[in-house]
N, C-alpha and C positions, 0 to 999 in steps of 0.2 A: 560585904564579907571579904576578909583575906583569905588569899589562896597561899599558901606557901609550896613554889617547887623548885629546879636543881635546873642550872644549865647544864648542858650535856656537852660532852667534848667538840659536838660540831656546833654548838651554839644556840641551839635549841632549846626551845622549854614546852610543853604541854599545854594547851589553851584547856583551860578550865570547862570540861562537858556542855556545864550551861550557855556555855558564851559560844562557843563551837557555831550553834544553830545560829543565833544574832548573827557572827561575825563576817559570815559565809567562806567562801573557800578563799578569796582574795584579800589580805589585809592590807595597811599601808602603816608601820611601824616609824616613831619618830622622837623628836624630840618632843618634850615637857615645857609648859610655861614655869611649873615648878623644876628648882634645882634639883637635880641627884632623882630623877625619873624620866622615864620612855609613855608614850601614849602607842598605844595597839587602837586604831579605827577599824573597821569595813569600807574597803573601797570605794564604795555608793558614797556610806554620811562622809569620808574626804575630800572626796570630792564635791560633790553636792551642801555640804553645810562648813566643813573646815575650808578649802578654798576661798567660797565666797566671804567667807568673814573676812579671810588674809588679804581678797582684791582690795576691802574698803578701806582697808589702813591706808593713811597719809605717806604716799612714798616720799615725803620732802623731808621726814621725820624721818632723824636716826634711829632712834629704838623703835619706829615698827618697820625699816626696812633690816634692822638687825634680828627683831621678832621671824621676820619674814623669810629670811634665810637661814635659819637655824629649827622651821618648822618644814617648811617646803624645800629648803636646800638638802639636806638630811633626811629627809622621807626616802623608806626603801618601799617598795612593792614586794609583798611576800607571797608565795603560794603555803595555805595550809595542806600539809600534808594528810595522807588517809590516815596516823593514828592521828591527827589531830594537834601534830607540834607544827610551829612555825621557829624560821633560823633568823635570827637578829646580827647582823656584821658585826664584828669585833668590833669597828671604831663607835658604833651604839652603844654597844655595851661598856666599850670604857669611857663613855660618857658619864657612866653610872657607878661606875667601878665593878662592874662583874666581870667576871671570866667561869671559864667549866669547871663545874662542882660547887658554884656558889649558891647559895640560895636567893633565891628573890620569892618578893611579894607581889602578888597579881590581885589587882583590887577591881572589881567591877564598876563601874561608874556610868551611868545610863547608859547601855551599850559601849563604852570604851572599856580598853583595858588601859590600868596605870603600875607600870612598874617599877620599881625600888628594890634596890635590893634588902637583904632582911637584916644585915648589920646599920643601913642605914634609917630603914624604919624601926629598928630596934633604940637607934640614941634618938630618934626624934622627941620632940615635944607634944606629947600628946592631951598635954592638960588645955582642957578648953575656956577656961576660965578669963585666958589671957586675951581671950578673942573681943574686941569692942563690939561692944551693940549683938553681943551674941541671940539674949534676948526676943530682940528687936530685928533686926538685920537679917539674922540668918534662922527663926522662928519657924522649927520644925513640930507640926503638933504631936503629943507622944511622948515629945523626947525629955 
């Protein structure tokens, strides 16, 4: 589910109630393997599950030491605060093109959070149609 909320003049946005509890009080904010979005971890799975994936990448290899430093180079450590917002650095956010009073979209995603902001998930392609092997490949039952 999307959340839609507002950054606020210090940079801040609201972490979604539900996610709150998941998140714990330490997050580690960063860049996207997708364009034009931020990831929100928990301290712990950063450490503990995003690190270790980033050590096994081939450092001989230009794009995963380019991966590598625009995930881990770019990581901020945030405290959430007691209502529950956390503050993202300007240079994160104009990663994405936000600034205060914009809206972004906050998407839950197994305990991450993934942010966009909402002019940009507004033009995106959301037709799934386009997806290869949607079927097959990416075969959610229900859906």
């Amino acid at each position: 589910m999307r959340d839609v909320k507002k950054v606020d003049a210090k940079g801040r946005f609201f972490i979604p109630a539900k996610q709150k509890e998941l998140l714990g009080e330490e997050v580690v904010v960063t860049n996207s393997l997708d364009v034009g979005y931020l990831c929100v971890y928990s301290k712990d799975y950063f450490d503990n599950k995003i690190m270790p994936q980033l050590s096994k990448l081939n450092t001989m290899d230009a794009n995963a030491r380019k991966i590598k430093r625009a995930i881990i180079g770019e990581a901020c450590e945030v405290s959430v605060d007691s209502q529950g917002r956390i503050a993202v650095n300007s240079e994160l956010w104009d990663r994405i093109g936000a600034k205060p009073g914009d809206e972004i979209c906050v998407f839950n995603d197994a305990g991450k959070l993934d942010i966009c902001t909402k002019s940009f998930y507004d033009s995106e392609d959301h037709d799934l149609s386009s997806i290869e092997g949607l079927e097959t490949k990416y075969y959610v039952e229900g859906l």
